[in-house]
C-alpha positions in Angstrom: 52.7 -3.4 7.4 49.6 -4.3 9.0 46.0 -2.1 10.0 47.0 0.1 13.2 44.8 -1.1 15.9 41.8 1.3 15.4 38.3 0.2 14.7 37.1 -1.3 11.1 33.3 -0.8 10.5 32.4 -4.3 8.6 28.5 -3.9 7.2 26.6 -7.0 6.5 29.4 -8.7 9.1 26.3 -11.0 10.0 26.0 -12.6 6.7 27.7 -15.4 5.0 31.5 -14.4 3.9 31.1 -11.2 6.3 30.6 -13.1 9.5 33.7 -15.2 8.3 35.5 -11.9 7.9 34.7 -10.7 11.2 35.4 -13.9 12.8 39.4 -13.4 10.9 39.6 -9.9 11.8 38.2 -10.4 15.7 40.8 -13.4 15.8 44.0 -11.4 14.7 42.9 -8.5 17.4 41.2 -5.7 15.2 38.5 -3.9 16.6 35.6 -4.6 14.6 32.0 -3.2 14.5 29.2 -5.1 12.5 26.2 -2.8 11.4 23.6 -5.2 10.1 20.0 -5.1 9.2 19.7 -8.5 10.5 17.2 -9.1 7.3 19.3 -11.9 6.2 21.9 -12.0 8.6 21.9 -13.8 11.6 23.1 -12.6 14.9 24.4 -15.7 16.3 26.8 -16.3 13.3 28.8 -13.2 15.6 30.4 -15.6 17.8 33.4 -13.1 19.3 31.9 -11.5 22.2 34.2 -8.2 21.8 32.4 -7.7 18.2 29.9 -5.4 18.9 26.8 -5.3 16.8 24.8 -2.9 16.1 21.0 -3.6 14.4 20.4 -1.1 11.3 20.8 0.1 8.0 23.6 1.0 5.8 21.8 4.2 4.6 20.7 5.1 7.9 22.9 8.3 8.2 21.9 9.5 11.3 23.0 6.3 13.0 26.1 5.5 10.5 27.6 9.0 11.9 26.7 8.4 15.5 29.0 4.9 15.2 31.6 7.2 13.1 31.6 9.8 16.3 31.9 6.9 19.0 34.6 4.7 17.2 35.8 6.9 14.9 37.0 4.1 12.0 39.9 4.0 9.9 38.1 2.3 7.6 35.0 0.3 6.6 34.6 -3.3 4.7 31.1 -2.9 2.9 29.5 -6.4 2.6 25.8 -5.5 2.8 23.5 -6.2 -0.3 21.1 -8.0 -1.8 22.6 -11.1 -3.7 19.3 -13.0 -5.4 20.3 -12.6 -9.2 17.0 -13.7 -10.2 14.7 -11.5 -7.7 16.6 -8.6 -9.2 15.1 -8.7 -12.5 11.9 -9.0 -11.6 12.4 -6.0 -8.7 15.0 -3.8 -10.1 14.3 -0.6 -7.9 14.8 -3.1 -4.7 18.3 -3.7 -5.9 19.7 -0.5 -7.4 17.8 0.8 -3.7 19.8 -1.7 -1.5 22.6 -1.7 -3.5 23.7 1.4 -5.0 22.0 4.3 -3.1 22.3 3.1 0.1 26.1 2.7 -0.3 26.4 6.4 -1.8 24.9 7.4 2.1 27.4 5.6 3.3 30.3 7.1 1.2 28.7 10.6 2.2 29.2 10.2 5.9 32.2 8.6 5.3 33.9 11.7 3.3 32.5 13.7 6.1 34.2 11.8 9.0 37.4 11.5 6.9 37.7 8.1 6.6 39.4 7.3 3.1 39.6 3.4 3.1 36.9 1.1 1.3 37.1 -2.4 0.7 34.0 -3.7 -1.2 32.7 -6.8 -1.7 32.2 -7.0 -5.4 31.4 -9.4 -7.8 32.4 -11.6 -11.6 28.6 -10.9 -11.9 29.9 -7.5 -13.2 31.4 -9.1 -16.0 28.1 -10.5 -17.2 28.6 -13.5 -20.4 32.7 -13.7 -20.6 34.1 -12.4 -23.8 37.1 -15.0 -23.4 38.0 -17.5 -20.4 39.7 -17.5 -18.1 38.5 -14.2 -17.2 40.9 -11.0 -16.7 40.2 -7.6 -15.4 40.6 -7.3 -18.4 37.5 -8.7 -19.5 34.6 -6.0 -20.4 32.2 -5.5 -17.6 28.9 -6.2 -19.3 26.2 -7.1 -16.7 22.9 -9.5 -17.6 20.9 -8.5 -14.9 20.3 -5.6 -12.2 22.2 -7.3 -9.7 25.1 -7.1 -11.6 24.8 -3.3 -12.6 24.3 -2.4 -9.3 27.5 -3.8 -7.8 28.8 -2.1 -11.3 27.4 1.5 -10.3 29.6 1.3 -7.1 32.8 0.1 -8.6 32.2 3.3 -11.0 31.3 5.7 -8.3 34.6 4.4 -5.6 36.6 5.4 -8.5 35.1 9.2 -9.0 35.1 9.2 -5.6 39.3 8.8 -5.2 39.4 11.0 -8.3 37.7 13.1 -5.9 38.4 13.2 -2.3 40.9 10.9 -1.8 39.0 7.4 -1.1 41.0 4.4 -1.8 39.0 1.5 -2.0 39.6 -2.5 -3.2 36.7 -3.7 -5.3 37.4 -7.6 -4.8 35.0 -9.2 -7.6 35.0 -13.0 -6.2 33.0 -16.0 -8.1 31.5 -19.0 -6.0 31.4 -18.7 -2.6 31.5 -22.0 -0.7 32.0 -23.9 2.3 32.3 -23.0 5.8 34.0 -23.1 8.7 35.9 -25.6 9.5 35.3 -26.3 12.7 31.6 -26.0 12.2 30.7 -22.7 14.6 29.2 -20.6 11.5 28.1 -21.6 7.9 26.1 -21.1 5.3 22.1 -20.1 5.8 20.2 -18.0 3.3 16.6 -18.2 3.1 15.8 -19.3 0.6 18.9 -21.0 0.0 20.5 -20.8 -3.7 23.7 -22.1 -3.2 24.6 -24.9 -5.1 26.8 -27.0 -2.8 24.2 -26.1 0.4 21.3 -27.7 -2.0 23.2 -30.8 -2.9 23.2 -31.3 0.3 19.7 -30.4 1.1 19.0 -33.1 -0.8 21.0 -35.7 0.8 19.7 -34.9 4.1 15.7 -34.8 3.0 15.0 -30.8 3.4 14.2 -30.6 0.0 13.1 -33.6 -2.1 15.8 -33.7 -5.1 18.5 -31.4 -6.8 17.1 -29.9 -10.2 20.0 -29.4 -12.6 19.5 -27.0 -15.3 21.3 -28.3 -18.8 23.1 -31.0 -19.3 24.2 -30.3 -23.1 26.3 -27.4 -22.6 29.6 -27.4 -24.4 31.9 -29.0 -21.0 33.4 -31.7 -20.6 30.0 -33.5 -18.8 27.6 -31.1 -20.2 26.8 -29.4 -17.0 27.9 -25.9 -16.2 31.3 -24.9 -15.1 31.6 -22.7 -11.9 34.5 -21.7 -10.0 34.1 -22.3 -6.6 36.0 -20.3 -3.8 36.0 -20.7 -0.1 34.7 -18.6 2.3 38.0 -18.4 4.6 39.8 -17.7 1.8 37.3 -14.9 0.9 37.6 -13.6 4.1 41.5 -13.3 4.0 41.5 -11.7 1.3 39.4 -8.9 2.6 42.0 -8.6 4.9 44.9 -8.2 2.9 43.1 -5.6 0.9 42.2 -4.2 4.2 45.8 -4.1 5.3 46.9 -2.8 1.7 45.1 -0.2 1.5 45.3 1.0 5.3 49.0 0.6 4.8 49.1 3.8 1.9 48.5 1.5 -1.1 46.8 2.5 -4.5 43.3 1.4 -5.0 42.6 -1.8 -7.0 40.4 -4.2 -8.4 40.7 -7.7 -8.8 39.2 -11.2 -8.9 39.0 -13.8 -6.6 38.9 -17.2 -7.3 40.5 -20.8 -7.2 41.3 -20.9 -11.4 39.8 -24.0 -11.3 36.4 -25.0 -12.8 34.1 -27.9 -11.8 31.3 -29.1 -12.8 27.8 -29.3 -11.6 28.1 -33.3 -11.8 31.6 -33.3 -10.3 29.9 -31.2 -6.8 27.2 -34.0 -7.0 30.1 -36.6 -7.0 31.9 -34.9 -4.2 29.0 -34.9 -2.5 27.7 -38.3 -2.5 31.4 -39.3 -1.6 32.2 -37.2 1.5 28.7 -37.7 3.0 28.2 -41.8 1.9 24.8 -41.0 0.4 23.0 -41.0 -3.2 22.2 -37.1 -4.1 18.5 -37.6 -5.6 18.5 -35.6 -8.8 16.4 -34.2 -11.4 17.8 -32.8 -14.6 16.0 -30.0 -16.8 16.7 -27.8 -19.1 19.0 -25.1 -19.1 17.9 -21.6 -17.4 18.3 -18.5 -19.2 21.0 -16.3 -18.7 23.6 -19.3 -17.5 27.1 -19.1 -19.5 28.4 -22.2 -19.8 32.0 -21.9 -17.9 32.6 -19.1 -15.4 36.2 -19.4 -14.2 38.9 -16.3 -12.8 42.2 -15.3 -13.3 43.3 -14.7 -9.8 46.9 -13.7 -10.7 46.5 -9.8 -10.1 45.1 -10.6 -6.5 48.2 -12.4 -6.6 50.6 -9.6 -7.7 49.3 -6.8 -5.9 47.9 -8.6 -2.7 50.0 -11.5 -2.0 46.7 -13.7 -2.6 46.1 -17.8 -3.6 43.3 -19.6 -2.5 44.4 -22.0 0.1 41.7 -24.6 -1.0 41.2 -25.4 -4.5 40.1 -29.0 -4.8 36.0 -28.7 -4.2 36.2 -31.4 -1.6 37.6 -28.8 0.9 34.4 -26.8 0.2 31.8 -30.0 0.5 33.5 -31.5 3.9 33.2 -28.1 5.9 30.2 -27.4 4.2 28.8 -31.2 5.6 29.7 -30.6 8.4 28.3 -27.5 9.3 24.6 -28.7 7.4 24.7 -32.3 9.5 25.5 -31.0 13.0 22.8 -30.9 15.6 21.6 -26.7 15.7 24.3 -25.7 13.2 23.0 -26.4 10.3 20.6 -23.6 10.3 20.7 -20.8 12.7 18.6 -20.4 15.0 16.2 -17.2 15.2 17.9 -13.6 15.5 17.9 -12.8 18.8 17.4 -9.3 18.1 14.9 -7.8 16.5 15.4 -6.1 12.7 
C-alpha cells in the first residue's frame, strides 16, 4: 500500500539527501512541499517545477501552521539540521537550538493540525564509539559530541510523543552519505565542504591544494579509518518506504541504514584516482580526536521491516556520480540561491 496522494511537508528538501528525496517523491507523483531556510540549502537543487518551496524556518510556527492550513499534510519528512560534528562542540546551544527545540515547534503544530506521521532523518552518530561491530540497534546509543545528542533528544522525544498522542514516526539513523545523482542535475555542495569523497576530489580538480588524512596506524587492514558509505538515492528511497510504511498504518521504527560494507580512507583515494585518471595529492597526519577506527551498520532490520538494501554498495558507484556532478561545467557547485534567506 502506497501514500494516498495528499501533500508531504519535506523540511530541509533543499539540502543534500533531502533534495534527492524530493526529487523521488516529485517523480513517483506525491505532492511535496519543501520549507527551507535556504542557510545551507540551495534553491536550484529543487529542479521539479510542481515542488513548491517555501523560504523559512522549521520553528517558525506561525508560518509552519499557515502551510498546515493551505495543504493540510498527511505527513512531514524532517531533514532540517545542522550536521558539522566538530562546530557543535565548540557551539553547543547552536545545535541543541537548531536541532532539538526547533523540531519540538514543529511537533507542536503538528499535534495540533493532526498529522501523526514523522519520518526523521537520524543518525549512527547517536551511537557514539561502537560497543561491538557491525553495529545493531542494538548497540547502546552513547553520543561523543552535541551533534549526536541532539539528533538523540528527538529520537527520545518521537517516542513520548506516540506514547502520547499517537505520532508514529521512523527514525532512519544512516552512516556515510555519498554520491549523487546520476545524471548529474543535483549533488553534493556544503560550504565548507566536509565530505570525504567531495574533498578527494577537490583535490584532484585543484580547489583545494591536497587531501589531509588523519591516522594511518589505526587497527584496519591499511591503517586508515573504516567508514561505511551509503548513497544518496538509496537514502532517499528509503525515506520513502518509511514514508509509505508508516502512512500505510505501520508501527513506528528505528533502524540503520547502510551498505554493510566498510572501506577504507585509502581504498576512496584509489577509487578516485581510478575513475577520474588523476593522482589525488595527499597529506597524511595524525589521527583526530574522537575518530573510532571502523564505523559499519547492520542494515538487516531496514531490511525486515522496510523491504530495504542498498542498491549500490561497491564505493565506485558513489565516486563516478559523485565525478561527475563535481567536473561538469556549473554543476559542480550551485550557483547562488535565488531567493533570499
Amino acid at each position: 500500500m502506497t501514500i494516498p496522494n495528499t501533500a508531504i511537508l519535506v523540511t530541509g528538501g533543499a539540502g543534500y539527501i533531502g533534495s534527492h528525496t524530493v526529487r523521488l517523491l516529485a517523480g513517483l507523483g506525491r505532492k511535496v512541499v519543501v520549507l527551507d531556510s535556504l542557510v545551507f540549502g540551495h534553491d536550484r537543487a529543487i529542479i521539479d517545477p510542481d515542488v513548491e518551496l517555501v523560504v523559512g524556518d522549521v520553528g517558525d510556527q506561525d508560518l509552519v501552521r499557515s502551510l498546515f492550513k493551505k495543504h493540510n499534510f498527511a505527513a512531514v519528512v524532517h531533514f532540517a539540521a545542522y550536521a558539522y560534528v566538530g562546530e557543535s562542540v565548540t557551539n553547543p546551544l547552536k545545535y541543541y537550538q537548531n536541532n532539538t527545540a526547533e523540531p519540538i515547534k514543529l511537533l507542536q503544530v503538528m499535534q495540533e493540525c493532526g498529522c501523526k506521521v514523522f519520518v526523521f532523518s537520524s543518525t549512527c552518530a547517536t551511537y557514539g564509539v561502537p560497543d561491538k561491530l557491525p553495529i545493531t540497534e542494538a548497540n547502546q546509543q552513547n553520543p561523543i559530541n552535541p551533534y549526536g545528542q541532539s539528533k538523540l533528544m528527538v529520537e527520545k522525544i518521537l517516542s513520548d510523543c506516540d506514547n502520547a498522542w499517537g505520532l508514529r514516526s521512523a527514525c532512519l539513523r544512516y552512516f556515510n552519505a555519498s554520491g549523487c545523482s546520476p545524471d548529474g542535475k543535483i549533488g553534493e555542495d556544503h560550504n565548507p565542504e566536509t565530505h570525504l569523497i567531495p574533498r578527494v576530489l577537490m583535490a584532484v580538480t585543484g580547489e583545494i591544494e591536497y587531501l589531509e588524512v588523519f591516522g594511518t596506524d589505526y587497527d584496519t587492514p591499511d591503517g586508515t579509518c573504516i567508514r561505511d558509505y551509503i548513497h544518496v538515492e538509496d537514502l532517499a528511497d528509503a525515506h520513502i518506504r518509511a514514508l509509505d510504511h508508516l502512512s500505510a498504518g505501520g508501527e513506528s521504527l528505528r533502524c540503520n541504514l547502510g551498505t554493510g560494507v566498510g572501506v577504507s580512507v585509502k581504498e576512496i583515494i584509489s577509487a578516485v584516482e581510478e575513475i577520474t585518471g588523476k593522482t589525488v595529492p595527499v597529506k597524511y597526519g595524525p589521527r583526530r580526536a574522537g575518530d573510532p577506527a571502523s564505523l559499519v551498520a547492520d542494515p538487516a532490520l531496514a531490511k525486515e521491516l522496510l523491504g530495504w538494501v542498498a542498491s549500490r554498495k561497491n564505493i565506485r558507484d558513489m565516486v563516478g556520480p559523485a565525478w561527475t556532478w563535481m567536473s561538469a561545467p556549473n554543476r559542480g557547485r550551485y550557483p547562488p540561491n535565488l531567493i533570499s534567506a
